[in-house]
MARLUMTI-38300 format. One record per residue: residue number from 0; residue in one letter; z, y, x of N, C-alpha, C in turn. Coordinates in pm, 1 decimal. Atoms other than C-alpha are relative to their C-alpha. Layout:
<sites>
<site nr="NUM" rest="A" n_zz="Z" n_yy="Y" n_xx="X" ca_zz="Z" ca_yy="Y" ca_xx="X" c_zz="Z" c_yy="Y" c_xx="X"/>
...
</sites>
This chain:
<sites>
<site nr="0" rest="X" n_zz="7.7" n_yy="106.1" n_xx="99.7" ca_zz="6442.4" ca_yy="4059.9" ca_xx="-1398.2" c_zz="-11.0" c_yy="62.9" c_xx="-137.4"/>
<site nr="1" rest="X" n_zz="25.2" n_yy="-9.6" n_xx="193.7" ca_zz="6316.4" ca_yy="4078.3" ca_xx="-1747.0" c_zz="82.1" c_yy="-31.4" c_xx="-109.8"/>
<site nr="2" rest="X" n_zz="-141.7" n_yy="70.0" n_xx="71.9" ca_zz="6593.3" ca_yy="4097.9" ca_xx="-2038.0" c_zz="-47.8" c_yy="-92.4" c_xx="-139.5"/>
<site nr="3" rest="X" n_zz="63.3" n_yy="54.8" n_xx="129.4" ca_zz="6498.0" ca_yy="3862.6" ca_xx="-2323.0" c_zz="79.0" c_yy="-0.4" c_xx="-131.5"/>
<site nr="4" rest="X" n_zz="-83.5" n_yy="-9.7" n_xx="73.2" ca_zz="6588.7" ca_yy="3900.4" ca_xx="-2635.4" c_zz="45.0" c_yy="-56.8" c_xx="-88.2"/>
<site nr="5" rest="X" n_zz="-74.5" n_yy="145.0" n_xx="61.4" ca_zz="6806.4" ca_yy="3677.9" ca_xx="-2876.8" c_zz="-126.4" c_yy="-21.3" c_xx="-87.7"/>
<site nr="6" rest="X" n_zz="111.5" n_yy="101.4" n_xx="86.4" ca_zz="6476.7" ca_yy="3688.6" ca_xx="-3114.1" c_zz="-100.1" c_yy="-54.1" c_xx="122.8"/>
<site nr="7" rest="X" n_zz="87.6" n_yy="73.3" n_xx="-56.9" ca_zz="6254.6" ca_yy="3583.9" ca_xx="-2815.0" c_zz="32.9" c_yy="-144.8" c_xx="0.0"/>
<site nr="8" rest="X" n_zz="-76.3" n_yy="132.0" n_xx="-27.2" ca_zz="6502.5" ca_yy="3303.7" ca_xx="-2712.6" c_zz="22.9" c_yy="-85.7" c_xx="-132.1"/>
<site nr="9" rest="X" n_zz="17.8" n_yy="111.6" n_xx="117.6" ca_zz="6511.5" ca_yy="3171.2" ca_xx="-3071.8" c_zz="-150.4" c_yy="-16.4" c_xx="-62.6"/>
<site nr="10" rest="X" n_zz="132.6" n_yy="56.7" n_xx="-55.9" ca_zz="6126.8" ca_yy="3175.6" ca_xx="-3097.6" c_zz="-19.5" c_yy="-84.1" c_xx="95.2"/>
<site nr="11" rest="X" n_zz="29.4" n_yy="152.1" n_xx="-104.6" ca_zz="6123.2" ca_yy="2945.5" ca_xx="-2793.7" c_zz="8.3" c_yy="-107.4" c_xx="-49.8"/>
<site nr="12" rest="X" n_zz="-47.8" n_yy="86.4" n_xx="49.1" ca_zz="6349.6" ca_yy="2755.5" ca_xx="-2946.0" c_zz="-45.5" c_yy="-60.7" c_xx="-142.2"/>
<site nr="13" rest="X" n_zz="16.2" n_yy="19.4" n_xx="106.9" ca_zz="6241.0" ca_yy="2730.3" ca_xx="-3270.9" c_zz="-150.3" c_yy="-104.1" c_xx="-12.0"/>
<site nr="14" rest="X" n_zz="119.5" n_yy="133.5" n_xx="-76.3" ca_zz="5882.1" ca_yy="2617.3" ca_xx="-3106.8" c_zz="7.5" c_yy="-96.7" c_xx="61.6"/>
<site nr="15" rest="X" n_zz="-19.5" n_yy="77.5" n_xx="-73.6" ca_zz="5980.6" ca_yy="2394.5" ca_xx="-2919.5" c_zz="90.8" c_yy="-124.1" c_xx="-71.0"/>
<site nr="16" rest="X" n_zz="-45.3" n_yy="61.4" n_xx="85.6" ca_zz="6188.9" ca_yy="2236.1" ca_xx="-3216.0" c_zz="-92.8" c_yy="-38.2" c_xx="-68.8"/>
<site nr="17" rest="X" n_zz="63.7" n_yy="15.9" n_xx="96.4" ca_zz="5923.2" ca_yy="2242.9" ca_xx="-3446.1" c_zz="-163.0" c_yy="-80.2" c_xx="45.9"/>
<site nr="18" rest="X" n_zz="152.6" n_yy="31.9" n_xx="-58.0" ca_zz="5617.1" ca_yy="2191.0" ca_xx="-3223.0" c_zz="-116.8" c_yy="57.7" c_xx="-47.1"/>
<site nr="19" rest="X" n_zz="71.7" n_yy="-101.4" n_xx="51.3" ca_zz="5462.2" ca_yy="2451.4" ca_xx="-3369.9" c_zz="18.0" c_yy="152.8" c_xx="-20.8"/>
<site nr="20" rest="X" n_zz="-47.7" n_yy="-155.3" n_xx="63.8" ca_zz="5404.0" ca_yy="2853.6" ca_xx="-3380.5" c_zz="0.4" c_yy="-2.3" c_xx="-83.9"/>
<site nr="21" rest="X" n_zz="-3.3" n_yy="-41.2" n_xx="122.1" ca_zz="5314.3" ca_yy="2850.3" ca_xx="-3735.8" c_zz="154.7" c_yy="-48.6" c_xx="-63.8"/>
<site nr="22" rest="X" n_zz="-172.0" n_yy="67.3" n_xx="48.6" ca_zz="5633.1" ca_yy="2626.4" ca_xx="-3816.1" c_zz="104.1" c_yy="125.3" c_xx="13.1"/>
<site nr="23" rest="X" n_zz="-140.4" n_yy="-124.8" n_xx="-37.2" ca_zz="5860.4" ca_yy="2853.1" ca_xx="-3614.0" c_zz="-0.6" c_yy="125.9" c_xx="-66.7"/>
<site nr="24" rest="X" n_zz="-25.8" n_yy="-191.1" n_xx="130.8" ca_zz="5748.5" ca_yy="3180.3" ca_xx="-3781.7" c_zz="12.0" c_yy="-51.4" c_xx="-137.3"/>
<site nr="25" rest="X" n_zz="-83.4" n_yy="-29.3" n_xx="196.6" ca_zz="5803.6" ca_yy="3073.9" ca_xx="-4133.9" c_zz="153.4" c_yy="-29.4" c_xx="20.1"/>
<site nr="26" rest="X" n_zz="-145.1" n_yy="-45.7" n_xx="-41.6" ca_zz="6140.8" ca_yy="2957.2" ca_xx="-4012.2" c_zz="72.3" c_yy="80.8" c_xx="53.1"/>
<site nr="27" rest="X" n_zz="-98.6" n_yy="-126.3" n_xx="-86.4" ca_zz="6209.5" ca_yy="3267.4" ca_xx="-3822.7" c_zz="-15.9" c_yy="78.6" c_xx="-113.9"/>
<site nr="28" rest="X" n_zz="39.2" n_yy="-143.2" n_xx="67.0" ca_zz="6049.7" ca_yy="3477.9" ca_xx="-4141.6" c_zz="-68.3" c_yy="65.5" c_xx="70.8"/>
<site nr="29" rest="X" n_zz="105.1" n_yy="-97.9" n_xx="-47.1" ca_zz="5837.5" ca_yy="3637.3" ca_xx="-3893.0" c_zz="-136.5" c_yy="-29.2" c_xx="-28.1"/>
<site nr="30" rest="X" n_zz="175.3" n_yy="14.5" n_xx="-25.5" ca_zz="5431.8" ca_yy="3630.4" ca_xx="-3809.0" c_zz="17.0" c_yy="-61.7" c_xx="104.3"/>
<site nr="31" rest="X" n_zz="62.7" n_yy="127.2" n_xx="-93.6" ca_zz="5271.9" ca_yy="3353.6" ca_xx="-3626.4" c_zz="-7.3" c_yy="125.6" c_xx="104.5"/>
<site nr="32" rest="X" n_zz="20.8" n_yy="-103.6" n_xx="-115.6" ca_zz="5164.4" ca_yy="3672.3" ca_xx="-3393.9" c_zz="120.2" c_yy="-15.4" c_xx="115.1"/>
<site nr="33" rest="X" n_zz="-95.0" n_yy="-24.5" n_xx="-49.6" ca_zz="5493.9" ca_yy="3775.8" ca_xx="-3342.3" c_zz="54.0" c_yy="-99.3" c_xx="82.2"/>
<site nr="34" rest="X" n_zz="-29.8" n_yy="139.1" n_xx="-99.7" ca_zz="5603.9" ca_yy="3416.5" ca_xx="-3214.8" c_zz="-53.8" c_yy="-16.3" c_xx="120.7"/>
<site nr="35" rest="X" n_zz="79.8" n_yy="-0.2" n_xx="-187.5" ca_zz="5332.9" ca_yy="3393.4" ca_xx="-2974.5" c_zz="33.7" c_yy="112.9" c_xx="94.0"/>
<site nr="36" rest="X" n_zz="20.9" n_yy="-148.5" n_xx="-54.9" ca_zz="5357.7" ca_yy="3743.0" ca_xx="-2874.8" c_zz="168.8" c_yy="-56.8" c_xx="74.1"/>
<site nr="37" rest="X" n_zz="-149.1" n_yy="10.2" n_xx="-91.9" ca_zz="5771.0" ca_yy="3631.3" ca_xx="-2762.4" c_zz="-23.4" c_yy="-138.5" c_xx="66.6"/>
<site nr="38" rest="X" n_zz="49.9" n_yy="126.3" n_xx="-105.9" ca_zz="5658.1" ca_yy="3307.7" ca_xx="-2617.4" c_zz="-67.0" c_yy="28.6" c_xx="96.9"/>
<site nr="39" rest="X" n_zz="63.2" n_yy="-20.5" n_xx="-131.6" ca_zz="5415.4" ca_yy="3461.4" ca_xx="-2374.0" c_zz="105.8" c_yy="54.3" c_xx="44.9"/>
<site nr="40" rest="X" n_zz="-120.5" n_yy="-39.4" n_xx="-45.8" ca_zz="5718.4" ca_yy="3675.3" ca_xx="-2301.7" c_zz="77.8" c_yy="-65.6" c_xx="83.8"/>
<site nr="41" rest="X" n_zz="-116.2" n_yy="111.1" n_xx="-61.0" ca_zz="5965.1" ca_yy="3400.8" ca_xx="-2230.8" c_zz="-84.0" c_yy="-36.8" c_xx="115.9"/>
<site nr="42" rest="X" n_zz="49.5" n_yy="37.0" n_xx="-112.8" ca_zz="5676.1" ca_yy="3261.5" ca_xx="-2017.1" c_zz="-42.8" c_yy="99.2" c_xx="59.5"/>
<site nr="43" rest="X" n_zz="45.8" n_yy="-73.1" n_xx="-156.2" ca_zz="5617.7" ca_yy="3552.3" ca_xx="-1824.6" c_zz="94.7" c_yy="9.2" c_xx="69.3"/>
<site nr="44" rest="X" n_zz="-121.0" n_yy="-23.4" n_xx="-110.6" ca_zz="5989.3" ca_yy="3610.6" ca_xx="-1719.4" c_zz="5.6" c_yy="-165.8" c_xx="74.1"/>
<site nr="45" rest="X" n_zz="12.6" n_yy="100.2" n_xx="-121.8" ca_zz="5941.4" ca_yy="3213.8" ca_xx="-1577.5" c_zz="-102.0" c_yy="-13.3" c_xx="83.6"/>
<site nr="46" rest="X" n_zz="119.7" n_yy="-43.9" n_xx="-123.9" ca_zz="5636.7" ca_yy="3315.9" ca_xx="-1432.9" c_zz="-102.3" c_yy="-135.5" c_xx="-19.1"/>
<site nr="47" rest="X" n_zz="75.2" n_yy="96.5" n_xx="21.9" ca_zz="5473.5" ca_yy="2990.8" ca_xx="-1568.8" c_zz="36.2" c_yy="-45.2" c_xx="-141.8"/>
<site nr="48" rest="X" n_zz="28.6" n_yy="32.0" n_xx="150.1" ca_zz="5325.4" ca_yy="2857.7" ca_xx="-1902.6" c_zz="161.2" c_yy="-124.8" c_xx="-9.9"/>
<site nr="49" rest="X" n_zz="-139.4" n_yy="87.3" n_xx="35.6" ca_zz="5652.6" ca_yy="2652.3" ca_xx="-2076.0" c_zz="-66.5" c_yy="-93.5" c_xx="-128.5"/>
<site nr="50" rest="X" n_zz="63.4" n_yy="87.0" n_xx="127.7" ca_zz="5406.6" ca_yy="2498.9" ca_xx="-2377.4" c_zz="-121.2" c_yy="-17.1" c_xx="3.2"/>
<site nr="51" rest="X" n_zz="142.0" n_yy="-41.6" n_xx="-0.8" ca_zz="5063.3" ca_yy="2338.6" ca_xx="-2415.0" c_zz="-78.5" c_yy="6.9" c_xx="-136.5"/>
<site nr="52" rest="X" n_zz="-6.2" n_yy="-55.0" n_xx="124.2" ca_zz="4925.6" ca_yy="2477.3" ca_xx="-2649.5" c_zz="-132.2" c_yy="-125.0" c_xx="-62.6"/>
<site nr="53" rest="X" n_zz="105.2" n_yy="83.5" n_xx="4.5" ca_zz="4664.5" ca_yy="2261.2" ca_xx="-2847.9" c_zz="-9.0" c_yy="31.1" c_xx="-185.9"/>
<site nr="54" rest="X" n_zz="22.3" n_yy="-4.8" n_xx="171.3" ca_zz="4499.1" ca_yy="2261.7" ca_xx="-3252.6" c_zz="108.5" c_yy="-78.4" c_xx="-62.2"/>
<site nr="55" rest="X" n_zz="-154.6" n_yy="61.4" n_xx="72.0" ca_zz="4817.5" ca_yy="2007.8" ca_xx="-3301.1" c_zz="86.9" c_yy="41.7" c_xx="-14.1"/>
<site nr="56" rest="X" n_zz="-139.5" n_yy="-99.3" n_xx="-40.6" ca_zz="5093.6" ca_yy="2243.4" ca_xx="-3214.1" c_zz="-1.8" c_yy="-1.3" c_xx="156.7"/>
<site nr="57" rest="X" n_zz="-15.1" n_yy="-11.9" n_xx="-139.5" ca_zz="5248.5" ca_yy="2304.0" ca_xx="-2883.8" c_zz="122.1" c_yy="-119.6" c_xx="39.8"/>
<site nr="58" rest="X" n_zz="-97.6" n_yy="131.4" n_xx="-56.3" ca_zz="5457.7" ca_yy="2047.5" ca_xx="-2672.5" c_zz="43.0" c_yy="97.8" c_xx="189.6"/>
<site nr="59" rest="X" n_zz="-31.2" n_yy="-67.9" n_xx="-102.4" ca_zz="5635.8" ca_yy="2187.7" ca_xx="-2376.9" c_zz="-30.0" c_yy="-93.4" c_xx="124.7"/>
<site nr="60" rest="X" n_zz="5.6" n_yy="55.1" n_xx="-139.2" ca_zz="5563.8" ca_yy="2146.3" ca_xx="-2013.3" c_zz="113.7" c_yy="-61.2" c_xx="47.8"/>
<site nr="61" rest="X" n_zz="-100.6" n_yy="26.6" n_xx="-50.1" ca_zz="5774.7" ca_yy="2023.6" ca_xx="-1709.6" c_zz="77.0" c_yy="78.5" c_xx="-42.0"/>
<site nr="62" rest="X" n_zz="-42.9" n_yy="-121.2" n_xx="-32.6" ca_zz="5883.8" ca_yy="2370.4" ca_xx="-1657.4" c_zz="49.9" c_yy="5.1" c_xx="-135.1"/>
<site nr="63" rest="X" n_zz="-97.3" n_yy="-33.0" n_xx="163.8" ca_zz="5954.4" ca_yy="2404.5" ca_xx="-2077.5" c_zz="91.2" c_yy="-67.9" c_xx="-1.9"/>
<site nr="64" rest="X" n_zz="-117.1" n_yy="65.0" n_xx="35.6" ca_zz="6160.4" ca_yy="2111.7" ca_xx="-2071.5" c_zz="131.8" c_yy="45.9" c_xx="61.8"/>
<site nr="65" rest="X" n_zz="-137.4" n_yy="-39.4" n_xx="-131.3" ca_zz="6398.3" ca_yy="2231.0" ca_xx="-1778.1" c_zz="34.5" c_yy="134.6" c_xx="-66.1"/>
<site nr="66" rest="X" n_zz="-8.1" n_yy="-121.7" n_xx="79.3" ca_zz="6339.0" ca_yy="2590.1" ca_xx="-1948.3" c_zz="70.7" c_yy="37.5" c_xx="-122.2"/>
<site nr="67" rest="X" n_zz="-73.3" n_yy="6.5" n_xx="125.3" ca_zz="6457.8" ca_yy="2465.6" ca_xx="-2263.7" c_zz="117.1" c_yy="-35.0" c_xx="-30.4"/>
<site nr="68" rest="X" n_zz="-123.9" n_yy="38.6" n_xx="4.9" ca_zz="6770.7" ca_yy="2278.3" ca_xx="-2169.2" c_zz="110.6" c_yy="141.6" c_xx="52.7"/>
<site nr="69" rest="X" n_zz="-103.8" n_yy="-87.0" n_xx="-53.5" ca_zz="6911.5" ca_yy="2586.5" ca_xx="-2010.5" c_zz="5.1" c_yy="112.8" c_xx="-115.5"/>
<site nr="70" rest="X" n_zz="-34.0" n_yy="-84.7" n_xx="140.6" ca_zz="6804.2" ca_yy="2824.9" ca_xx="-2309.8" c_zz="63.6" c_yy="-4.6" c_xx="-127.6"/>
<site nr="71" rest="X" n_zz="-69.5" n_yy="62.8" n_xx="114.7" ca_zz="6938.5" ca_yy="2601.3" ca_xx="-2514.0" c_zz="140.3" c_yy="64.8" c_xx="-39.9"/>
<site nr="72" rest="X" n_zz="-139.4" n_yy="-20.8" n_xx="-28.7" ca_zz="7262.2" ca_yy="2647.5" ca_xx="-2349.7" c_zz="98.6" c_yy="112.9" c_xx="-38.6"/>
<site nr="73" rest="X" n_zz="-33.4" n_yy="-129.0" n_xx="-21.4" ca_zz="7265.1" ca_yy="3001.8" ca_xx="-2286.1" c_zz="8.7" c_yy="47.8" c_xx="-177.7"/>
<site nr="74" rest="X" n_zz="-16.2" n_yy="-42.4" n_xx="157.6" ca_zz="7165.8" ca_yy="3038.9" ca_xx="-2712.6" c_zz="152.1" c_yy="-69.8" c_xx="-56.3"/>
<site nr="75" rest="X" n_zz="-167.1" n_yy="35.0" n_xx="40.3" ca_zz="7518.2" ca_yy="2814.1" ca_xx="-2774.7" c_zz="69.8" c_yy="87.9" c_xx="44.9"/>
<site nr="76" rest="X" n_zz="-114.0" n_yy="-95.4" n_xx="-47.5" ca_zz="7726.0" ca_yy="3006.2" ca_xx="-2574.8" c_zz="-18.3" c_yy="108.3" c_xx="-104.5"/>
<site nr="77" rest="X" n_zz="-13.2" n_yy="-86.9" n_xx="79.2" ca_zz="7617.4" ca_yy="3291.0" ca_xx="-2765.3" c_zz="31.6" c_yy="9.2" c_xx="-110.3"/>
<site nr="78" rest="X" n_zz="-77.7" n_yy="76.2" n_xx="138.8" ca_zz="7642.0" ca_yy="3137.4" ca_xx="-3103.0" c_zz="107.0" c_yy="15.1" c_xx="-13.8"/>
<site nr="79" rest="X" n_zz="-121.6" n_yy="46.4" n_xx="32.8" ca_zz="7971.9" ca_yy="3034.7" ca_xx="-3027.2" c_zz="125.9" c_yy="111.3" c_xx="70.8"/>
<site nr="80" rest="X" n_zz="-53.7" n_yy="-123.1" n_xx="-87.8" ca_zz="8063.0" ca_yy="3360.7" ca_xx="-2863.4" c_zz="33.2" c_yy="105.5" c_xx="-164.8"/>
<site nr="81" rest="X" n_zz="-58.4" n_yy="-69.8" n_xx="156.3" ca_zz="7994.6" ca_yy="3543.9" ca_xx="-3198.0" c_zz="82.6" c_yy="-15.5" c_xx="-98.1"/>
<site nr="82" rest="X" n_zz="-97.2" n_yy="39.3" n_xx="91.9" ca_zz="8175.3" ca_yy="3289.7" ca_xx="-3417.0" c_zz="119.5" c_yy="62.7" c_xx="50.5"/>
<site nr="83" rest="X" n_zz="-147.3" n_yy="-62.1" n_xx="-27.2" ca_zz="8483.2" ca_yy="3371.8" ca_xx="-3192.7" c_zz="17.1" c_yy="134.4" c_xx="19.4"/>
<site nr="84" rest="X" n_zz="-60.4" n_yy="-155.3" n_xx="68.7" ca_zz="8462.4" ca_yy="3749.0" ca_xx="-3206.8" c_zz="8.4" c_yy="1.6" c_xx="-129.4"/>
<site nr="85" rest="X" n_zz="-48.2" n_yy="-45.8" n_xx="169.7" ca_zz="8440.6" ca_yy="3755.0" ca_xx="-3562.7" c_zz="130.2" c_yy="-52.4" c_xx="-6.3"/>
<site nr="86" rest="X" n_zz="-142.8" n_yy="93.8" n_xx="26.4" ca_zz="8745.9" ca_yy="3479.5" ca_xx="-3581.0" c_zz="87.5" c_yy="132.2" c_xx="49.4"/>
<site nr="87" rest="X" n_zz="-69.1" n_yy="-67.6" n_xx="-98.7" ca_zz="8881.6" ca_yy="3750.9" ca_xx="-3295.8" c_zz="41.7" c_yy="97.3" c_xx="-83.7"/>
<site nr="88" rest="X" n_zz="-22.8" n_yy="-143.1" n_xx="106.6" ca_zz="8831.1" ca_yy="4051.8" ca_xx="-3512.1" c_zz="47.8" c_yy="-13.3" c_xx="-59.5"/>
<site nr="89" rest="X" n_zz="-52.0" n_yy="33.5" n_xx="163.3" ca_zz="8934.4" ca_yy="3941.1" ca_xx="-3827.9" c_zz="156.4" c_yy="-20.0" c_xx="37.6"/>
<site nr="90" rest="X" n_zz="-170.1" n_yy="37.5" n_xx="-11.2" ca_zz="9286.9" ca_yy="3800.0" ca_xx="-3668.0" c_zz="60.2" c_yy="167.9" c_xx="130.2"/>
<site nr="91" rest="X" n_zz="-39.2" n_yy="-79.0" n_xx="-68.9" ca_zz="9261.2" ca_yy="4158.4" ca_xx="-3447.7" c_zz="28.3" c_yy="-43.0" c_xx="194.0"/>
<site nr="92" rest="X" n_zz="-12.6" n_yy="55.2" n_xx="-156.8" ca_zz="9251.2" ca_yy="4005.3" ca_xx="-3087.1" c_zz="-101.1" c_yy="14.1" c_xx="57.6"/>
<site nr="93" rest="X" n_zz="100.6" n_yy="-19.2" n_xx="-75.5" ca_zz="9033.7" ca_yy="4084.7" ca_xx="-2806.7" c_zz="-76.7" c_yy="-92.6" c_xx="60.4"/>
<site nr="94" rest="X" n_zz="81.2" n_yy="162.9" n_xx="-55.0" ca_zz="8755.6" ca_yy="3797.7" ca_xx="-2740.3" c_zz="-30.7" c_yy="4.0" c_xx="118.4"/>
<site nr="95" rest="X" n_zz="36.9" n_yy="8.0" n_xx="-152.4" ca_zz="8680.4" ca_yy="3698.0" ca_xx="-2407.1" c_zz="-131.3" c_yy="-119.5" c_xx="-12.1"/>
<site nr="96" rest="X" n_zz="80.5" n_yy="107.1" n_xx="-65.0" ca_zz="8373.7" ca_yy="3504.7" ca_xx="-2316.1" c_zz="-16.2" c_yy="-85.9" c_xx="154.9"/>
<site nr="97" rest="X" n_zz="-13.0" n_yy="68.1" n_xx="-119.5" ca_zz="8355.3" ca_yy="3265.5" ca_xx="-2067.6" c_zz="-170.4" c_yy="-40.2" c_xx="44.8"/>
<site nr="98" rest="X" n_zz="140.7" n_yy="57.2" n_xx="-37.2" ca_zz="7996.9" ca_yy="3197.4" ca_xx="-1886.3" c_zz="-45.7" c_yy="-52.1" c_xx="121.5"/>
<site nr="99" rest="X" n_zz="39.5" n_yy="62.3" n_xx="-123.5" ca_zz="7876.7" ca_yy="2959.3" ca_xx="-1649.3" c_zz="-164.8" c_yy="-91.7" c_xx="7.8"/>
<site nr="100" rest="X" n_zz="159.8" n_yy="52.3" n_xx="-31.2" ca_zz="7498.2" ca_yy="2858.0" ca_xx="-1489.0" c_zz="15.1" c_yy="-70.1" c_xx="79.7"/>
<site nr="101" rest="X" n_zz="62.4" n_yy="51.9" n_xx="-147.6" ca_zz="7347.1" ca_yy="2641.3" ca_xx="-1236.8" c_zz="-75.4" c_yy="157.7" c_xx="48.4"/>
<site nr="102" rest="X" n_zz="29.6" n_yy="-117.7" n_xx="-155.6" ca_zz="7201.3" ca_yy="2855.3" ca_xx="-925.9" c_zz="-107.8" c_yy="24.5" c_xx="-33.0"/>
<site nr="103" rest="X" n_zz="108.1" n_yy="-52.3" n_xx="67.1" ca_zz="6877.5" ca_yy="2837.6" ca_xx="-1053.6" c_zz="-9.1" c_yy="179.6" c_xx="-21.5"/>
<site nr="104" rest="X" n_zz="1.8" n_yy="-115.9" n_xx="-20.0" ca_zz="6776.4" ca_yy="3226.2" ca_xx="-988.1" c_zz="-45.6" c_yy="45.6" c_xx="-159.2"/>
<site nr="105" rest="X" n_zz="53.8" n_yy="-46.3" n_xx="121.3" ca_zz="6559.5" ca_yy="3257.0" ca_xx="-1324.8" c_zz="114.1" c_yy="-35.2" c_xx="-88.2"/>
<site nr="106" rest="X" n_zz="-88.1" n_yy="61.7" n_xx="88.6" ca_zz="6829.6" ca_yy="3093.0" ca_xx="-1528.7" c_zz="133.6" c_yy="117.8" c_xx="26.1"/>
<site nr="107" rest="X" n_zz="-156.8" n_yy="-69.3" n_xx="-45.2" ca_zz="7126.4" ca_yy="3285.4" ca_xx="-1365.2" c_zz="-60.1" c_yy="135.2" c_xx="-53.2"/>
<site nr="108" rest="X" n_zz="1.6" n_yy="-110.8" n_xx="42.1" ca_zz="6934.3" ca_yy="3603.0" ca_xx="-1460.5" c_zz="-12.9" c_yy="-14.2" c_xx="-142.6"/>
<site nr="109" rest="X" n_zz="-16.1" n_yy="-0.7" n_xx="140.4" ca_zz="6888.4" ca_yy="3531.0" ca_xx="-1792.1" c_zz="99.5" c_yy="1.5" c_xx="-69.6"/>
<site nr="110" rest="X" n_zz="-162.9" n_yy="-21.6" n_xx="61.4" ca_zz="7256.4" ca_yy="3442.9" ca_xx="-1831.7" c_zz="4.7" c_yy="103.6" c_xx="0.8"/>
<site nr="111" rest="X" n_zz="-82.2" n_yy="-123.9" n_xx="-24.1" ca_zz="7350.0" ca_yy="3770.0" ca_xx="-1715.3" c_zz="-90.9" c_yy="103.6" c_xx="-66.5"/>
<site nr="112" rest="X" n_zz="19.3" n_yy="-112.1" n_xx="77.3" ca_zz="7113.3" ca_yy="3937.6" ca_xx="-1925.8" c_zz="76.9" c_yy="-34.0" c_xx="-156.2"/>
<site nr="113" rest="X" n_zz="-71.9" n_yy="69.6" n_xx="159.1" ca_zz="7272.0" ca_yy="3748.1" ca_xx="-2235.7" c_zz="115.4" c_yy="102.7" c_xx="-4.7"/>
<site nr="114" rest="X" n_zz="-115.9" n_yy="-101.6" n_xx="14.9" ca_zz="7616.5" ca_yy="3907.7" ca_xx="-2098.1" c_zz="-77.7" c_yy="138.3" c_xx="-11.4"/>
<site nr="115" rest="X" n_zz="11.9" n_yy="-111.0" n_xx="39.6" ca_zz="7462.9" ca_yy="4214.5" ca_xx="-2075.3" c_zz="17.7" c_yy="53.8" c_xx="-152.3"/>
<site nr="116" rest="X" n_zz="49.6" n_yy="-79.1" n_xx="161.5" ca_zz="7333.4" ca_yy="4216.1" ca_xx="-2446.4" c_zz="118.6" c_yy="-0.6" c_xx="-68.9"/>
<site nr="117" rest="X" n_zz="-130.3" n_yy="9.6" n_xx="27.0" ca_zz="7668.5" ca_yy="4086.8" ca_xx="-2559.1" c_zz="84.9" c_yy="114.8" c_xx="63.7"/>
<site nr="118" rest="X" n_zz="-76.9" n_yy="-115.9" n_xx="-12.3" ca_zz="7834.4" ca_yy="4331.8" ca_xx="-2371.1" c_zz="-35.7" c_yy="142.5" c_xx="-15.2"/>
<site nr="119" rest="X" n_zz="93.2" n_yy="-157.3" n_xx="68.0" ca_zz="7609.3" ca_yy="4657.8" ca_xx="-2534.9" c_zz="34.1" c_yy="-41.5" c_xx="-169.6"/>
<site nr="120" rest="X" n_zz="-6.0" n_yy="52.9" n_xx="183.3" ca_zz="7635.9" ca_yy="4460.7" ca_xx="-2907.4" c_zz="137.7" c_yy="-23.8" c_xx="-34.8"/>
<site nr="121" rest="X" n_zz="-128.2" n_yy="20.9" n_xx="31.4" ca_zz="8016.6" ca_yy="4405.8" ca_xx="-2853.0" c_zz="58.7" c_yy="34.1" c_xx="127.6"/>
<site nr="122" rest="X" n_zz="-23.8" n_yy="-105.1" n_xx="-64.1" ca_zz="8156.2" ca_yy="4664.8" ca_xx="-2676.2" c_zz="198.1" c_yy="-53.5" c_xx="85.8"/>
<site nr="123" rest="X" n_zz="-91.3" n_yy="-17.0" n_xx="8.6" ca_zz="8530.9" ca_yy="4536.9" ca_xx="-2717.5" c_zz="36.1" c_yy="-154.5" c_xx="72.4"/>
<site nr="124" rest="X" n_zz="-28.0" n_yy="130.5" n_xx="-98.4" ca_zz="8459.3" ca_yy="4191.6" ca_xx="-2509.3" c_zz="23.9" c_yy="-21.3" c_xx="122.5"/>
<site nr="125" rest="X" n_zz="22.0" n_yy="25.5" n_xx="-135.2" ca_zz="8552.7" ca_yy="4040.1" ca_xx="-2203.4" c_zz="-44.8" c_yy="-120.8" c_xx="32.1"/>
<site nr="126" rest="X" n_zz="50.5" n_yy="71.1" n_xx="-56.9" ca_zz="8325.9" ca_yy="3867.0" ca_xx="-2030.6" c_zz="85.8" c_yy="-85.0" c_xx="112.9"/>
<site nr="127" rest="X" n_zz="-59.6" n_yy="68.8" n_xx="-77.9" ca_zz="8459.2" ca_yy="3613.6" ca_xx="-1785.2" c_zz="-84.4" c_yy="-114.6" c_xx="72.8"/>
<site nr="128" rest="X" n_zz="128.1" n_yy="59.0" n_xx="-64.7" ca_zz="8162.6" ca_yy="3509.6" ca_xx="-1508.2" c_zz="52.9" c_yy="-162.8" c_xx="83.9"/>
<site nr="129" rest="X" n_zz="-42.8" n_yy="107.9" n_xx="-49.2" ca_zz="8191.5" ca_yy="3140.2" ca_xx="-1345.6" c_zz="-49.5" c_yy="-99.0" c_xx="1.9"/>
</sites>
């Protein structure tokens, strides 16, 4: 499995908010390129297109919508993973994350690449799978 990375997963997101690459890269600060370039990404680790693309913007498929509720997810947790190490750090306490998927095989690997990255970017966490 392919690890994606928190800027791919907020390019998705950001397209898929906006309905547009050009949108999403001025809100990410990146290049329109760059956007597309992590969107084919995202859709290659599902192995199928997630947006159609068109001169209006893009609008997500089946597959994006189902794609998007779980990336959604997986980008909160993380969010709210960082707020509480910093809170953690700052008061000196060791953060624990807690993470839980549906069975979904593509989805479950993606979680667990999330923990991964979290657990390489914050060395001093415990994860807690479920």
């Amino acid at each position: 499995m392919e690890h994606l990375t928190l800027r791919q997963i907020e390019s998705f997101l950001s397209v898929a908010h906006s309905g547009s690459i050009s949108r999403a890269a001025r809100e990410l600060y990146i290049s329109q390129p760059v956007v597309s370039k992590y969107v084919r990404e995202v859709e290659s680790v599902f192995g199928a297109p997630l947006f159609e693309r068109s001169n209006k913007g893009a609008r997500l498929t089946e597959t994006g919508v189902r794609a998007y509720a779980e990336i959604y997810l997986i980008h909160e947790q993380y969010r709210l993973a960082l707020d509480e190490t910093i809170s953690r750090i700052s008061a000196r306490e060791r953060p624990t994350l807690r993470v839980g998927c549906i069975q979904e095989s593509a989805v479950r690997g993606i979680s667990e690449n999330v923990c991964a990255g979290v657990e390489r970017d914050f060395p001093g966490m415990r994860i807690k799978r479920g």
